[in-house]
C-alpha positions in Angstrom: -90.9 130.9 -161.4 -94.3 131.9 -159.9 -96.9 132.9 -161.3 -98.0 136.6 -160.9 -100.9 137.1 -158.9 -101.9 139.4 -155.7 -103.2 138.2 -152.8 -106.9 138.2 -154.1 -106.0 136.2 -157.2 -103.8 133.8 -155.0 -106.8 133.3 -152.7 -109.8 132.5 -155.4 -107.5 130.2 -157.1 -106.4 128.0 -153.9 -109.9 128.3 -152.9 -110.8 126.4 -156.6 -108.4 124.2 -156.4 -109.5 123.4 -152.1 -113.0 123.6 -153.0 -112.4 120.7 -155.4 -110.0 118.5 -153.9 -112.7 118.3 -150.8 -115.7 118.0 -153.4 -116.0 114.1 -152.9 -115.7 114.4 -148.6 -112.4 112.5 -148.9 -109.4 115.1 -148.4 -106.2 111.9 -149.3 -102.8 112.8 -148.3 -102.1 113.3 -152.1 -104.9 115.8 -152.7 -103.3 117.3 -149.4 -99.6 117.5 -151.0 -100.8 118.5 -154.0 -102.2 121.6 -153.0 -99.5 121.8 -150.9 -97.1 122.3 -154.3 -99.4 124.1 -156.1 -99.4 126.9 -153.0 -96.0 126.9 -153.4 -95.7 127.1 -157.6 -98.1 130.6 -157.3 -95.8 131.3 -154.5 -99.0 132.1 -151.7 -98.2 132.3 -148.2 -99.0 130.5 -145.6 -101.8 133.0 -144.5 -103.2 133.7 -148.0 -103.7 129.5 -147.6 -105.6 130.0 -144.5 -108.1 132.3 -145.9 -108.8 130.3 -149.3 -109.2 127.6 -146.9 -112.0 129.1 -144.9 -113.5 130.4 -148.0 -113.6 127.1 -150.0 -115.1 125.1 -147.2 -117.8 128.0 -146.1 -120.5 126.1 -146.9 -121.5 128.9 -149.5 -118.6 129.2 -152.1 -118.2 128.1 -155.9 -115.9 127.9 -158.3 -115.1 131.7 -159.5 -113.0 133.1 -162.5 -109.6 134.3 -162.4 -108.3 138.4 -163.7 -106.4 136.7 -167.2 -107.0 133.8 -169.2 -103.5 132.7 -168.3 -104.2 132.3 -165.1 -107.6 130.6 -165.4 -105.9 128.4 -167.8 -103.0 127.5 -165.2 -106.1 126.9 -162.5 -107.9 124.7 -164.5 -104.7 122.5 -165.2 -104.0 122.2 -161.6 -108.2 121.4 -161.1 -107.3 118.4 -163.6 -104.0 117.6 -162.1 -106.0 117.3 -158.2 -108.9 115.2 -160.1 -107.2 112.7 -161.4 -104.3 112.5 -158.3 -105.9 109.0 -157.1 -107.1 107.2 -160.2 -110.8 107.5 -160.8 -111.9 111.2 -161.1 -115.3 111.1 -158.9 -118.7 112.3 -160.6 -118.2 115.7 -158.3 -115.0 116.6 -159.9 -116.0 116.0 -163.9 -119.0 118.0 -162.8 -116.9 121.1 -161.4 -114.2 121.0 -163.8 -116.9 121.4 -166.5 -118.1 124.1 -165.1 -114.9 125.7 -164.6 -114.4 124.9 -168.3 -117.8 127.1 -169.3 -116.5 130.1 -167.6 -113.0 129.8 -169.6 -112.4 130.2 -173.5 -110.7 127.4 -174.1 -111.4 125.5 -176.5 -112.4 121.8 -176.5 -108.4 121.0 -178.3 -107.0 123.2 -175.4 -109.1 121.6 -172.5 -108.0 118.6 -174.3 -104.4 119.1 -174.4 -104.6 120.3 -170.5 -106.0 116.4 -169.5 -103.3 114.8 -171.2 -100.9 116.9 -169.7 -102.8 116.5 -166.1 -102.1 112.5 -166.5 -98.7 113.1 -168.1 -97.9 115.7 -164.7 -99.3 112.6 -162.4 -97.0 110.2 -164.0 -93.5 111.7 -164.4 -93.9 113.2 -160.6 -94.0 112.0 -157.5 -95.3 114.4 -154.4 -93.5 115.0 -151.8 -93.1 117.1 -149.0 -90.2 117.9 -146.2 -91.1 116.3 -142.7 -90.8 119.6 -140.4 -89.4 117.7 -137.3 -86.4 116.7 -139.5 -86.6 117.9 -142.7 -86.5 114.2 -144.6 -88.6 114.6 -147.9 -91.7 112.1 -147.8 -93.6 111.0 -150.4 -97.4 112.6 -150.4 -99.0 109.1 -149.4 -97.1 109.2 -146.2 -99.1 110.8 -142.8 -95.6 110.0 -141.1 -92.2 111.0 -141.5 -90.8 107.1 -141.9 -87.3 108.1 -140.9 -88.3 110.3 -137.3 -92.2 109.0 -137.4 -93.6 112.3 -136.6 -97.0 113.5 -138.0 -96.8 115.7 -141.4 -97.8 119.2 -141.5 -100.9 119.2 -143.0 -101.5 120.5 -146.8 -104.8 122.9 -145.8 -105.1 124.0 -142.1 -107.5 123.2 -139.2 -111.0 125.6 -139.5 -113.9 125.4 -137.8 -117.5 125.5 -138.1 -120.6 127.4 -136.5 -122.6 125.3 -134.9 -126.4 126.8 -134.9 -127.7 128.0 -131.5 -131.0 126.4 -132.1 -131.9 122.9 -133.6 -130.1 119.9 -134.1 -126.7 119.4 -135.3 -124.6 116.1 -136.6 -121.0 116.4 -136.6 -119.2 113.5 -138.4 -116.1 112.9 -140.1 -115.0 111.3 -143.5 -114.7 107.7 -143.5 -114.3 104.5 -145.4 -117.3 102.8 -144.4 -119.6 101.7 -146.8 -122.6 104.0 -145.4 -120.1 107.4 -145.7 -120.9 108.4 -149.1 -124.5 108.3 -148.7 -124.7 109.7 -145.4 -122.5 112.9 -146.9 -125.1 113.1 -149.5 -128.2 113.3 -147.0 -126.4 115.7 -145.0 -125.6 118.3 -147.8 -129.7 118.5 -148.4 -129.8 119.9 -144.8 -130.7 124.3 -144.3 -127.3 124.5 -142.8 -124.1 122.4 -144.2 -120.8 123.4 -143.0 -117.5 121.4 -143.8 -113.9 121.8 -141.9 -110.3 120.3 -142.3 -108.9 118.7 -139.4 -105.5 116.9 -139.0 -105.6 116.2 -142.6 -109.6 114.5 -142.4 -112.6 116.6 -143.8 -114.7 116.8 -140.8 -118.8 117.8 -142.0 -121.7 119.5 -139.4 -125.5 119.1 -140.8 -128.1 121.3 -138.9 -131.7 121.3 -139.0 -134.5 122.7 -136.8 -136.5 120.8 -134.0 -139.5 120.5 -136.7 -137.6 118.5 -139.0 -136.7 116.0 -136.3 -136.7 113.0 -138.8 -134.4 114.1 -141.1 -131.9 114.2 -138.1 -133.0 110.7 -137.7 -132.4 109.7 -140.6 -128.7 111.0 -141.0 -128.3 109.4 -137.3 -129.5 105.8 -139.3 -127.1 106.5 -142.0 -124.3 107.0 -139.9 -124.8 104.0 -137.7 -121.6 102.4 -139.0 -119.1 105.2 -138.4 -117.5 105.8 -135.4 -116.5 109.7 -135.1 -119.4 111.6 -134.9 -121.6 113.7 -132.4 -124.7 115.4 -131.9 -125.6 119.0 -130.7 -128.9 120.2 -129.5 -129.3 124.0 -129.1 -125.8 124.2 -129.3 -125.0 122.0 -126.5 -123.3 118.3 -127.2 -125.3 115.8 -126.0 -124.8 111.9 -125.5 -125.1 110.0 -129.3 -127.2 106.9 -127.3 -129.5 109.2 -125.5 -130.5 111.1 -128.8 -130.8 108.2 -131.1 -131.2 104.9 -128.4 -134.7 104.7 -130.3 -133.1 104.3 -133.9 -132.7 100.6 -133.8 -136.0 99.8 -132.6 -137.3 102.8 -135.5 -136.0 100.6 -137.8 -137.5 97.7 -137.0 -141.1 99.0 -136.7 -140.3 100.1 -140.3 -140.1 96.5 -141.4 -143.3 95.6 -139.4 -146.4 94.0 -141.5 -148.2 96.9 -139.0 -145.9 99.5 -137.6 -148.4 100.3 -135.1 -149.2 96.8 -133.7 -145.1 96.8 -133.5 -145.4 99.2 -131.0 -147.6 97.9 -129.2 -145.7 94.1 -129.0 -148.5 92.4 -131.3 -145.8 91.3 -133.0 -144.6 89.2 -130.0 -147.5 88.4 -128.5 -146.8 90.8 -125.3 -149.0 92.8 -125.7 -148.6 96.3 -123.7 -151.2 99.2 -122.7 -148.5 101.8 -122.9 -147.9 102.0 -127.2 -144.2 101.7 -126.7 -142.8 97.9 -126.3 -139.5 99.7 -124.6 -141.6 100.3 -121.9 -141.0 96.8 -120.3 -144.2 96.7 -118.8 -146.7 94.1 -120.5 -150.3 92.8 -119.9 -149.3 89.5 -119.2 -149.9 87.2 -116.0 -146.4 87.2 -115.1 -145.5 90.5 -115.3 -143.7 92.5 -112.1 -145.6 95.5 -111.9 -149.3 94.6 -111.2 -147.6 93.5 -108.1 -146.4 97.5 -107.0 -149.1 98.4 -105.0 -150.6 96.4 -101.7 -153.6 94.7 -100.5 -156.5 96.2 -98.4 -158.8 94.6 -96.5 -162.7 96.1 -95.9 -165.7 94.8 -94.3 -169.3 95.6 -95.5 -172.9 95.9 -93.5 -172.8 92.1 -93.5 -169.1 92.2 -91.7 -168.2 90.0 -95.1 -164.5 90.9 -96.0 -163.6 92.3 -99.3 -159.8 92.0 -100.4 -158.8 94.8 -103.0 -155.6 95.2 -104.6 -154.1 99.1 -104.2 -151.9 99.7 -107.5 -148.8 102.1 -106.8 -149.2 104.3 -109.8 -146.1 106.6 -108.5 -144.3 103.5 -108.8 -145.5 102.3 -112.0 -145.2 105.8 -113.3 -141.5 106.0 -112.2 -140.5 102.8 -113.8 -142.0 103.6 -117.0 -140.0 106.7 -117.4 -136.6 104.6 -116.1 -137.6 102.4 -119.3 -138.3 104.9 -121.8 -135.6 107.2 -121.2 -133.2 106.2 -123.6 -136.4 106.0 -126.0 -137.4 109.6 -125.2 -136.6 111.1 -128.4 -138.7 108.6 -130.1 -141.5 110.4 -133.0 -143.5 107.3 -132.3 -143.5 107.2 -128.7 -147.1 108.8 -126.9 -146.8 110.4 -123.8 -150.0 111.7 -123.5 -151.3 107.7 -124.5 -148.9 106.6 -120.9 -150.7 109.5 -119.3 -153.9 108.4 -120.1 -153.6 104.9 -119.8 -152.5 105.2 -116.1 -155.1 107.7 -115.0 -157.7 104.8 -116.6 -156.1 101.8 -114.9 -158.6 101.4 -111.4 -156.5 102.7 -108.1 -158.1 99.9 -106.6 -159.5 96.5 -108.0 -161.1 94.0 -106.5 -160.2 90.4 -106.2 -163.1 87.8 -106.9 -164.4 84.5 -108.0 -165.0 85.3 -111.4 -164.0 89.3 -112.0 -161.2 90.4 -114.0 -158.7 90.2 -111.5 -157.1 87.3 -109.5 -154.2 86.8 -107.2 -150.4 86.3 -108.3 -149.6 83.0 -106.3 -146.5 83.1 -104.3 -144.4 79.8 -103.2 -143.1 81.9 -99.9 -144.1 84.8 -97.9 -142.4 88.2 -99.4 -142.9 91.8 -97.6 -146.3 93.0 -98.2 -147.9 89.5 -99.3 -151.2 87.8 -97.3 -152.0 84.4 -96.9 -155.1 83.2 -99.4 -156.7 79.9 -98.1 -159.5 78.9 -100.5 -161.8 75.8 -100.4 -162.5 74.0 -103.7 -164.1 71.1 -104.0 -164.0 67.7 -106.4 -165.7 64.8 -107.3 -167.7 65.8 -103.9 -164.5 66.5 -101.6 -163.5 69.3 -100.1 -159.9 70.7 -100.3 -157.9 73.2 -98.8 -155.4 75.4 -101.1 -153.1 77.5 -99.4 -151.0 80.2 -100.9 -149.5 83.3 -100.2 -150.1 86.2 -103.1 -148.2 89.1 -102.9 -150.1 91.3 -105.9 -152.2 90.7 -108.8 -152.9 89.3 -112.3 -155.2 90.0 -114.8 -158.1 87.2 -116.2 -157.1 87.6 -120.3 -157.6 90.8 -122.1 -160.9 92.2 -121.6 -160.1 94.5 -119.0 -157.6 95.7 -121.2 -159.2 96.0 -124.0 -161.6 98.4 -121.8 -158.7 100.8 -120.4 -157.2 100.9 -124.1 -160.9 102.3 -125.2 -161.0 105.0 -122.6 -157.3 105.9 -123.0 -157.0 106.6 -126.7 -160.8 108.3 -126.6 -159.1 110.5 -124.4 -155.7 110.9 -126.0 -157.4 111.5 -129.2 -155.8 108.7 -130.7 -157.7 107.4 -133.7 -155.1 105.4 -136.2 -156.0 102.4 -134.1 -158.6 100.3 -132.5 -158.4 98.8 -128.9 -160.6 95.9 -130.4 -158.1 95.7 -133.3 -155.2 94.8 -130.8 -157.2 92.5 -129.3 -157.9 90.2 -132.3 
């Protein structure tokens, strides 16, 4: 017979017993059918369900007593009964249930005699439910009717979450990977923490503000191995990879013997001007872009010809935004260092003997190149050495070294040397 409440009592004590069963993230099909029966034995309707549903998983509620001791005694048993449903009680459930216990007058033989008959209750039944396509009873570790295969009713109902106008927001779902439990953890310290129950899975939403980037970051890292989630900025979903496309590389600056020198390709030995190695665009003899730009030709007083190489900045410019798009998002990448080392790389240089700049040989003639034909000499004969260039390369790293002073004097930039780079 059930048990006497109105709709109020009905509604704090599903909203215990929902509030507990989601406690660990992990809503089983057991938990599910077990709440399910214990709607059913205080004889709540669908509706009442609903709302103890949306309360319980607000974000906000706790545990709350019940009008008579009868009833708090009766919600406590089923609190014990849900624990204990899949074998190991988890560290959130002793911790609620001993709370629940304070606010009760039990005493320590009741709550005693209640646990034994909570274990007693999971041994002599077995859940079930009735498939609603065909009415076949199911066992409660079933998500499919085995006799007609469709999908079981869910025990709670779908809800949903607000997700915040402003800031960032990570969506994600329970899971068995080895990363979920830690990943919930993180995202219950966030300002906003929001849990909802969909087709039978506890689904989670962790919001932060734009100032508190990293922690958003770091829940993104944490959540690297599982595959349902998503990402909302200002209330808008936006692409996972174009959010967090820098975390992999975040991580390995981390383990960098200098994080900074990382990010500048020390590490590899490629070394780039631009503080982000994403960028694609190293200091290095061989590298495509000192050839965007094109040769010019002047004569002096003495009509001696000058060659100087013209760099295409707009060109250099576009390709390092291509490059660092996916990386945009990045707390370590510099803008205003990319700015700033482009506006101190010369528009022009000029190509001679012995300055810092030389031609990039050529085996054939390309669009834009010019024939070089230089006379060397050895052992007191004269040579021809004829080659087409079709840009330019720089002599080591002392030019460098003097753009990378200018730049970060003008960025501001003082956690690193140019000098220090260079070593």
């Amino acid at each position: 017979m059930p048990m006497k409440l109105d709709e109020d009592g009905q509604i704090t004590y599903l909203a215990n017993a929902i509030f507990l069963a989601s406690a660990d993230g992990r809503l089983t099909p057991k938990k599910a059918a077990a709440l399910d029966e214990i709607r059913a034995q205080i004889g709540a309707k669908k509706r009442t369900f609903d709302i103890a549903t949306k309360k319980a998983l607000s974000g906000t509620y706790a545990p709350q007593k019940l009008d008579s001791f009868v009833a708090e005694a009766s919600n406590l048993a089923d609190l014990m009964y849900i624990s204990i449903i899949d074998g190991a009680i988890s560290d959130s459930a002793k911790k609620l249930i001993a709370e629940f216990s304070k606010m009760t007058e039990l005493t320590n033989d009741q709550l005693a005699l209640l646990s034994k008959e909570a274990i007693a209750r999971i041994k002599g039944e077995e859940l079930s439910s009735v498939c609603p396509s065909c009415k076949a009873k199911v066992t409660g570790d079933s998500s499919y009717c085995p006799k007609c295969g469709a999908a079981l009713k869910p025990g709670p109902t779908d809800t949903e979450y607000q997700i915040p106008d402003a800031g960032y927001a990570i969506e994600f779902c329970e899971s068995t990977a080895a990363g979920f439990p830690a990943a919930l953890k993180f995202a219950q310290t966030a300002p906003s923490f929001q849990r909802c129950l969909r087709n039978r899975k506890m689904w989670y939403l962790a919001a932060w503000p734009e100032t508190a980037f990293q922690n958003v970051v770091r829940l993104a890292e944490l959540l690297s191995g599982i595959r349902n989630r998503k990402c909302y900025y200002n209330k808008g979903e936006v692409p996972w990879d174009e959010v967090f496309g820098f975390v992999w590389c975040a991580e390995e600056r981390s383990k960098a013997y200098r994080p900074i020198e990382y990010c500048f390709g020390k590490d590899e030995n490629r070394l780039n001007p631009w503080g982000c190695k994403q960028a694609r665009l190293e200091w290095t003899e061989w590298a495509p872009w000192f050839s965007y730009g094109r040769f010019e030709k002047t004569t002096g007083v003495f009509r001696k010809e000058s060659i100087f190489w013209s760099f295409d900045k707009e060109r250099i410019l576009h390709e390092l935004m291509t490059n660092l798009h996916r990386f945009r998002y990045c707390p370590y990448l510099r803008v205003k260092l990319i700015e700033t080392v482009l506006h101190a790389l010369p528009d022009k240089v000029e190509i001679t003997n012995k300055g810092p700049w030389k031609y990039n040989q050529s085996d054939e003639q390309v669009p834009g190149s010019i024939k070089i034909v230089e006379l060397n000499k050895s052992d007191g004969v004269e040579f021809k050495n004829e080659y087409y260039a079709d840009g330019v390369r720089p002599r080591g790293l002392n030019f460098l070294e003097e753009i990378l002073r200018k730049a970060f004097a003008d960025a501001g930039i003082s956690d690193v040397k140019a000098s220090e780079l260079m070593c």
